[in-house]
Phi, psi and omega in degrees: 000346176297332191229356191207122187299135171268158195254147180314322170268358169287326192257330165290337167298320194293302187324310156319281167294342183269327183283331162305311166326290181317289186279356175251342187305149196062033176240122207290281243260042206011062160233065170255170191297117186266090196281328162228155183315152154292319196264000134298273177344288200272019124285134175340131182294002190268331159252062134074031155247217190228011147081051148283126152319116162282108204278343149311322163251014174287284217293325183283335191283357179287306199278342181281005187281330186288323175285329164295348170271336174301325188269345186256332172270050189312331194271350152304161180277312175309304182295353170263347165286318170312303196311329209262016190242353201229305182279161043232358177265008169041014203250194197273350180036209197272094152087042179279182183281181185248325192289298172302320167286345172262348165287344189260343172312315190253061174276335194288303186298306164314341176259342160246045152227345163303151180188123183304143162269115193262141176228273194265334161097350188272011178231019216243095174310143175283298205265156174080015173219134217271074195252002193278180187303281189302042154057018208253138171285209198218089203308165188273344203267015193294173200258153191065013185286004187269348180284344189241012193286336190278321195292176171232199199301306174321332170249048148227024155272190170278148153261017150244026194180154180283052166194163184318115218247086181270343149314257185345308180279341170276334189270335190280322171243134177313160169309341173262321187304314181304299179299314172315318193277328183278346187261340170305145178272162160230155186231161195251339189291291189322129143252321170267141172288148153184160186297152160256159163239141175283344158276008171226156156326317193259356186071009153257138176305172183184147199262339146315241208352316205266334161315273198316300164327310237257303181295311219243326155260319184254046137236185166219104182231041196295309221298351184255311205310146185230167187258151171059222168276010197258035212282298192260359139299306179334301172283336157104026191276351199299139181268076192275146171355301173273325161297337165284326195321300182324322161290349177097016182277110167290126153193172178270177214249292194314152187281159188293303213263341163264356192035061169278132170321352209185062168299080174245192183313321192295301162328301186323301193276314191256349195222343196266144175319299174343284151009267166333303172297321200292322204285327167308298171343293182273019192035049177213039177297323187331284177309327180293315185256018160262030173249338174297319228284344203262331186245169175221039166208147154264046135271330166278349157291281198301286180312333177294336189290314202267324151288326176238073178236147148314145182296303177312319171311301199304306207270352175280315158310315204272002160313284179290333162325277199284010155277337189285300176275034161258309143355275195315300213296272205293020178277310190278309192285298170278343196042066192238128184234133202238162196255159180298345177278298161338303181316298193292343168309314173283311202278352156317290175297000000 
């Protein structure tokens, strides 16, 4: 994967099988129930998935590893075979090899994640270069950009000092452009210019970082994101009665502990009597409905409880959640039928 783009029908078959896996593991007959896509499942745990690689965008920061060494190692033995077979025009050119054509795929990751270190500033273009702090350029089409496009950096420092000619840069650039360029660090230890990657501290690439850049900034995938840990409520994994039906699991519909017609999470959590008494029980029936009262799902109910609760409340709801459904399992599973005190009693424990 370091060095050759996998091909598209290649990473959906594995992908394919890690997801059967996932979701079939302990099982005779490895057929379980696939409650989310892989490109759910492969968001981040912080946004409220289970942290897989998605190996398609795994495979580009692997080739983008290669290509950050033509630029910070020119003097390797691979990057002087690259060079002489490729540079100085870098494009994909007449009949390339698939290793230079899968290298040139993630060229987008290395260039948003690169970012000049300035040390003397003489090798450093003003426009068109990611020399400002957030690793962001200085576009060339700006207005009045054909006056500085030949300099470099170096002539917006001082001549008696390692720092910013803030007259000079003021007269020269708009007031946000200006503050950006004043706010870049200069270090008197830098003597050279040379790229950095702005993810990490130390300024060597690394294919986390560049994973994580890549999923998180130069793609937009906010529309899968869930907030915290509440991942698999969120998601719609629980397998409450009617979420199996959806699935094709013959079963009945009705709640285990009301014989309500239409077990689905709201009911479960919120509607059902039990349900009700327990949330009295702990004295925060209050709070429950008035986050129902505000939202229109009980998934949207339960985050609204969890951004605006006091952290006791949040760890007291999030108790009683998993006891009412600990409940439910040994209502169906055991035919164990426990009283509202019982509950609270467990999510106490």
């Amino acid at each position: 994967m370091n060095l050759f783009h996998l091909p598209t029908t290649l990473i959906t078959t594995i992908e394919r099988m890690m997801n059967l896996f996932w979701w079939g593991h302990g099982r005779t007959t490895h057929m379980g129930i696939n409650w989310l896509s892989w490109e759910k499942l492969s968001m981040h745990k912080n946004h409220g998935s289970h942290g897989f690689k998605d190996l398609s965008a795994f495979n580009l920061p692997m080739l983008g590893k290669q290509g950050w060494k033509f630029l910070t190692d020119p003097q390797s033995l691979d990057s002087r075979i690259f060079k002489a077979q490729h540079f100085p025009s870098a494009t994909i050119g007449h009949n390339p090899s698939y290793v230079w054509h899968s290298i040139l795929r993630a060229c987008f990751i290395v260039r948003g994640g690169a970012r000049w270190s300035i040390g003397s500033g003489t090798t450093i273009p003003i426009l068109d270069a990611p020399q400002l702090s957030n690793g962001e350029s200085i576009d060339g089409n700006i207005a009045g950009g054909y006056h500085v496009r030949d300099f470099k950096v170096h002539n917006l420092m001082s001549e008696y000092g390692k720092f910013w000619n803030a007259p000079l840069i003021r007269q020269v650039f708009s007031n946000d452009i200006a503050e950006a360029i004043l706010n870049a660090p200069l270090f008197e230890q830098v003597q050279n210019d040379r790229l950095i990657w702005k993810a990490e501290r130390n300024g060597c690439y690394t294919v986390r970082s560049a994973y994580r850049l890549f999923v998180e900034e130069l793609v937009d995938v906010s529309h899968l994101h869930r907030p915290g840990n509440w991942r698999d409520i969120c998601r719609g994994c629980l397998p409450t009665r009617v979420r199996l039906q959806d699935k094709g699991v013959p079963c009945p519909t009705n709640c285990a502990s009301c014989n309500y017609n239409y077990e689905d999470l709201n009911h479960l959590l919120f509607e059902c009597p039990l349900a009700i008494q327990v949330w009295n029980s702990v004295v925060i029936w209050q709070d429950v409905q008035n986050a129902a009262m505000n939202t229109d799902s009980a998934v949207n109910t339960i985050i609204y409880l969890v951004q605006n609760s006091p952290i006791k409340i949040q760890q007291r709801f999030a108790a009683i959640c998993w006891s009412l459904w600990k409940h439910r399992n040994l209502k169906i599973w055991g035919n164990v039928t426990d009283n509202s005190a019982e509950v609270v009693d467990r999510a106490r424990h």
